[in-house]
N, C-alpha and C positions, 0 to 999 in steps of 0.2 A: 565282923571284920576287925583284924589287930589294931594296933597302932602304927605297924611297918608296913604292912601290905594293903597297900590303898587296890581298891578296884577289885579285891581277891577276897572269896568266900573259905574257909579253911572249915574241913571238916576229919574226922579223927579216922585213921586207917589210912590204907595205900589204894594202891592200884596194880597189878600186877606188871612186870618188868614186859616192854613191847606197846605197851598203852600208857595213856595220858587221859585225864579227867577233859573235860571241857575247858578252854581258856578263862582263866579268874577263878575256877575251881583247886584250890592246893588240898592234898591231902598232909596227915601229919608227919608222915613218916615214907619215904621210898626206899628202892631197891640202890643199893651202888657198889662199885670195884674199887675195895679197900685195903688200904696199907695200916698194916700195925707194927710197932716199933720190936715186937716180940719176932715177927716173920721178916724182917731184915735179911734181902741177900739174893738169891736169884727171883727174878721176877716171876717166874713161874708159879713157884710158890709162895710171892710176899704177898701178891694182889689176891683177893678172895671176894667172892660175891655177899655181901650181906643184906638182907630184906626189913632192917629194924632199923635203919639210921633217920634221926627225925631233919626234916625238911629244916632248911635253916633259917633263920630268922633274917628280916632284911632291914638293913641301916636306913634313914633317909634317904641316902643317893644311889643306893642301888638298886637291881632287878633279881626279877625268880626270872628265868627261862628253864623251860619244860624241852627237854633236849632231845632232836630227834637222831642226831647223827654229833660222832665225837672222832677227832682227830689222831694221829696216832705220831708221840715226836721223842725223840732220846730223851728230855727232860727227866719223864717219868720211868725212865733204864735209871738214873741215879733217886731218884724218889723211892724207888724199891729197894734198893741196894744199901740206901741211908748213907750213899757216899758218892760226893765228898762233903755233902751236908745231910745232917738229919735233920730235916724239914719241921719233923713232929715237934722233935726234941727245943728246936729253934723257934717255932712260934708258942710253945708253953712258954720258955723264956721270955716273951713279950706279953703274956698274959692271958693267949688264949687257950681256953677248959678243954677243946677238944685233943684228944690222945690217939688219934688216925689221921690218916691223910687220902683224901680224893681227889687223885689227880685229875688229867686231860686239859690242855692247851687250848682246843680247838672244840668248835660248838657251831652248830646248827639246831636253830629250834624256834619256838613262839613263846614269845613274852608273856607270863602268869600275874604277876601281879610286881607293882613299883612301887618306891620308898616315897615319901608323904613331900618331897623334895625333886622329883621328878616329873617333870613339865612334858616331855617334848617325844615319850618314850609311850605307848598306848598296849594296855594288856590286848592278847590278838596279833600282836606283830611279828611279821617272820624275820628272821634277823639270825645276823651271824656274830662271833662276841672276836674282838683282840685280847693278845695277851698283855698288853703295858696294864700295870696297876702301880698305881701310887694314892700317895693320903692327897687330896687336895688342896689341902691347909700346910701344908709345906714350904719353910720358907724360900726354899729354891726353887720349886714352881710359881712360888709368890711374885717372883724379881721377875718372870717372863724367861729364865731359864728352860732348858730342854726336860721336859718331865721325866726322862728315861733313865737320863743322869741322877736326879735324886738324890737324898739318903733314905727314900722312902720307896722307892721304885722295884718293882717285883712281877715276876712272869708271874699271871694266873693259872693256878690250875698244876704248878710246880712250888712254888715260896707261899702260894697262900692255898688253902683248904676250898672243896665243894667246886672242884674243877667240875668238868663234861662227862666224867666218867660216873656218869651217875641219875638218874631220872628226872631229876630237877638240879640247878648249876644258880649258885652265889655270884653277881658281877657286880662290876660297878658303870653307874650309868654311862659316864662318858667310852667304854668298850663295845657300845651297844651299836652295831652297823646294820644299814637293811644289807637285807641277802636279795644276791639277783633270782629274780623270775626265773630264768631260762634254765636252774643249775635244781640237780635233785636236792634232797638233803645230805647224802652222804658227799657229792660233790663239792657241796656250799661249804662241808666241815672239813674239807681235804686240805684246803692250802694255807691258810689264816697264819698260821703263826710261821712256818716257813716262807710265805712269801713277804710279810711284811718285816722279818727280821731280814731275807735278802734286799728290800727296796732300801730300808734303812742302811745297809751296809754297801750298796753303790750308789744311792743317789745324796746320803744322810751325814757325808763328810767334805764340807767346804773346804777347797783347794786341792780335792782329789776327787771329784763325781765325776759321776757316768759320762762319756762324749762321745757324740757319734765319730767314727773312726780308730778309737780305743782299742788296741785287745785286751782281753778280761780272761784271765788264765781261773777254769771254774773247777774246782775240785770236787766228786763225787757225784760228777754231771748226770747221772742217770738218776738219782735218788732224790727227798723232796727238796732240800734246798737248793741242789744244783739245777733240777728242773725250772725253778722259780729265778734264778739267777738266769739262764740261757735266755730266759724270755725277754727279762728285763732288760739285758745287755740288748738283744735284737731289738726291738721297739727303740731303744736310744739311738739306735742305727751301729752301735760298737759291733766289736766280732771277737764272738767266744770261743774258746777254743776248750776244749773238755776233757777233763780226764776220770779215767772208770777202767774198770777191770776188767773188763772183754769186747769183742768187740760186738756182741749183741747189745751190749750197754751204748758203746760208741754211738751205732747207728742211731738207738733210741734218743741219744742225746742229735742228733744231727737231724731231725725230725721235729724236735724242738725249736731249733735254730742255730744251732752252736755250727761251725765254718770246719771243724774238721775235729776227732779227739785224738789224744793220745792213752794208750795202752799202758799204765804202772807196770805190769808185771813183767812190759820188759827191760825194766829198770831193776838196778840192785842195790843203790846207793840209800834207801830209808831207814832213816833214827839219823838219831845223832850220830855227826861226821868223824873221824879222830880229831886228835889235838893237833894244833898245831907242828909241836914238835916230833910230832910222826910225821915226816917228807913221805914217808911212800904212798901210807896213807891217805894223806890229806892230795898226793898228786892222783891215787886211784878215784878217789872219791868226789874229786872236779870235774876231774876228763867227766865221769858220768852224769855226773849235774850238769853240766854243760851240754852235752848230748841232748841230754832231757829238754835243754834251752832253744840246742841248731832242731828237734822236733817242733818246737812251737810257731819257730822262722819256717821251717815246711810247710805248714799247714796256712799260715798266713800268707808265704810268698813272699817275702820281704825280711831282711833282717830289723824286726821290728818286736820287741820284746813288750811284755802286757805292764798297761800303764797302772791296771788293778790287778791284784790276785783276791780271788777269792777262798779264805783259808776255814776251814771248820775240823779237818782231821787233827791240826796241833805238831805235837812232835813226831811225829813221821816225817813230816814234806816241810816243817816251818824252811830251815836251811838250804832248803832245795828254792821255796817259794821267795825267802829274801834273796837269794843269788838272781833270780831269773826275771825278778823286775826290773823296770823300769829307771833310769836314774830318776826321783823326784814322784815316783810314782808310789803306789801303797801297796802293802799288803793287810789285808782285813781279815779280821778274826771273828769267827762267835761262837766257837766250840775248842776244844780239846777230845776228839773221840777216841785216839790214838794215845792221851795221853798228855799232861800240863810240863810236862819238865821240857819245854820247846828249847836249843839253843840258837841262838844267833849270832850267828860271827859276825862283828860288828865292822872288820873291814869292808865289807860290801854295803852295811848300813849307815855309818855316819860319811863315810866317802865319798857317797852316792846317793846320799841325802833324801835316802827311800824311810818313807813312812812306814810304821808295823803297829795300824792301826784296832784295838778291840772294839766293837760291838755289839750292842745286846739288847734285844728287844726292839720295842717301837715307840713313837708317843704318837700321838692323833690325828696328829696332819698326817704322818707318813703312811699310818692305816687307812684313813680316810682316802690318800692318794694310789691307795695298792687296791682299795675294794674297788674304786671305781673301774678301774682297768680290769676287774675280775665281773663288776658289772658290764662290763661295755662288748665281753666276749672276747679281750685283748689279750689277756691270761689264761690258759688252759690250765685249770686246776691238780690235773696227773694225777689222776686216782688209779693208783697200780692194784689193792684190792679191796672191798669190803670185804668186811669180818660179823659175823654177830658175836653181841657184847660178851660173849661168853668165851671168846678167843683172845679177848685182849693180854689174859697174863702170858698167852703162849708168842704172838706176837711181838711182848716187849723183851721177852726170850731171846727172843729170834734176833731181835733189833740189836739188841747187850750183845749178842755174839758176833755181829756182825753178817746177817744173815738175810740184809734186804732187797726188798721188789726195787721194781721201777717206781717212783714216783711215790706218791704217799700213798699208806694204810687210814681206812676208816672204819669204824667201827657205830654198827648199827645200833641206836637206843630205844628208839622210839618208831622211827619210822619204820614202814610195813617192809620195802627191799629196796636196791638203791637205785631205783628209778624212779621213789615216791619223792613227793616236793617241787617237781616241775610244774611252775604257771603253763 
């Protein structure tokens, strides 16, 4: 037994990709889907199966989990790409030796063996992982600050190495959540990091959360954050209103919960608006965002504009999204997919005294309060498809180009198909 892996037997060699040794047995070395800084650039070709990468070593506070199902989220579209950060390049800068990156956000598996500081976490456990990672010792979590906030704060499995895409996955203890009974393992692995970045981003901002009677204008409501947002807003008792690009999307979103969507494509007004001193312009380019606005009063019934917007596309809809809130009310960010050069014309923003709120990640309570509702059956996880692991660089393909299912992608590790892992 090491020094790090209390309760775990290590022995030299692997296991073949699809299987797992017994719980507490690590082997030295597994199979994983690998980025190197040489293959930079379409996902297709940056991620690569490698069967030689040695199992990693675990700190005091952290766990091995032996991973039976892995998540699939845009993170890892810029992880391959090495933009707008090179991941690699960026944690050598801080010291550490390894020159690859193993993504995956999301994780269902059984706990292999835990750090000589780990109490309350039992090798054998089935368990699903968050993404918030931070140093403990921080003095901003020190003071009882929001751990997410940080300067130490980082998505797993994107900013740090030995994510889910991989036979055996690096955590740290306090990430470690049970996984509900009822759910397989690719389901358990579906929603993790989208849904608890969406609870953080409506219920994780005091003087703007979730109320029942709210509208919540959801953007890419068929896809996995907006799945995880529709649900959230329904259970608040709010009313979501959805927007997606057909209307097969629509419905799926209406199915969810969402009170009616709207249709983008039959809009013409996205990117950035003209200037100002284009009259014609900036008169064409209202009427239509406005339109966009008397849509969301249809569907609601009311001339009643959403007190949250949910934003993750960026500069396409930001200007759309700050016109059509709320006075007082927010717009919340956790992506750019569209693209970071957002503008916002700040007459509708400081006038109207709408918040254009970011966030990112989660810390513990928020997890803790997203699994339980994914425990309790409250939350449909929306697993649009499993993959085996051997699809994943074609899926984050797919994803980078804009090319997605309904709901989330999972991809199989361990487990036999995705009906295995149901108590």
């Amino acid at each position: 037994m090491s020094e790090h892996r209390r309760s775990a037997a290590t022995f030299e060699g692997s296991v073949p990709l699809g299987q797992l040794p017994e719980p507490g047995e690590v082997p030295s070395h597994m199979t994983a889907l690998v980025v190197r800084a040489e293959r930079f650039g379409d996902p297709q070709t940056a991620f690569q199966v490698e069967e030689r990468i040695e199992v990693p070593p675990l700190g005091p506070d952290e766990v091995l989990i032996g991973v039976k199902a892995a998540g699939v989220n845009y993170n890892n579209v810029w992880a391959a790409r090495g933009y707008p950060v090179d991941v690699i390049a960026a944690r050598q800068r801080a010291g550490e030796p390894y020159d690859f990156h193993i993504g995956g956000s999301d994780a269902s598996g059984i706990v292999y063996a835990t750090g000589d500081a780990v109490s309350d976490i039992r090798v054998g456990d089935e368990v699903i992982v968050h993404p918030g990672y931070w140093d403990p010792a921080d003095p901003w979590i020190a003071t009882g600050k929001d751990a997410m906030i940080a300067p130490s704060a980082q998505i797993w499995g994107y900013n740090t190495n030995f994510g889910s895409f991989a036979q055996f996955a690096r955590v740290q203890a306090h990430q470690v959540l049970p996984k509900a009974s009822r759910l397989s393992w690719a389901e358990a692995a579906a929603p993790t990091l989208v849904g608890t970045t969406a609870y953080r981003m409506l219920h994780g901002w005091a003087g703007n959360t979730l109320q029942a009677g709210d509208v919540v204008l959801v953007w890419g409501g068929s896809g996995g954050l907006g799945t995880q947002a529709i649900q959230l807003a329904s259970l608040a008792g709010a009313r979501a209103v959805a927007v997606v690009s057909d209307d097969e999307r629509g419905q799926y979103a209406e199915k969810l919960g969402a009170i009616g969507y709207i249709n983008r494509n039959d809009f013409s007004h996205w990117g950035i608006p003209p200037l100002v001193d284009d009259a014609d312009g900036q008169k064409a380019w209202t009427a239509e965002a406005r339109r966009f606005g008397k849509a969301v009063w249809d569907i609601v019934g009311e001339r009643k504009d959403p007190a949250i917007v949910f934003e993750h596309p960026g500069s396409a809809t930001i200007p759309t999204s700050i016109l059509v809130c709320e006075p007082g009310g927010m717009v919340v960010i956790c992506a750019g997919t569209t693209g970071y050069d957002a503008m916002v014309d700040l007459r509708y923003h400081w006038t109207r005294q709408k918040r254009l709120q970011g966030s990112h990640g989660t810390n513990d309570e928020q997890a803790r309060a997203y699994n339980d509702l994914v425990r309790d059956g409250a939350i449909d996880p929306c697993v649009g498809r499993v993959v085996p692991f051997a699809d994943l660089p074609r899926v984050h393909a797919e994803m980078g180009r804009g090319e997605q299912v309904f709901g989330n992608t999972v991809a199989l590790v361990a487990a036999a198909d995705e009906n295995d892992g149901r108590g």
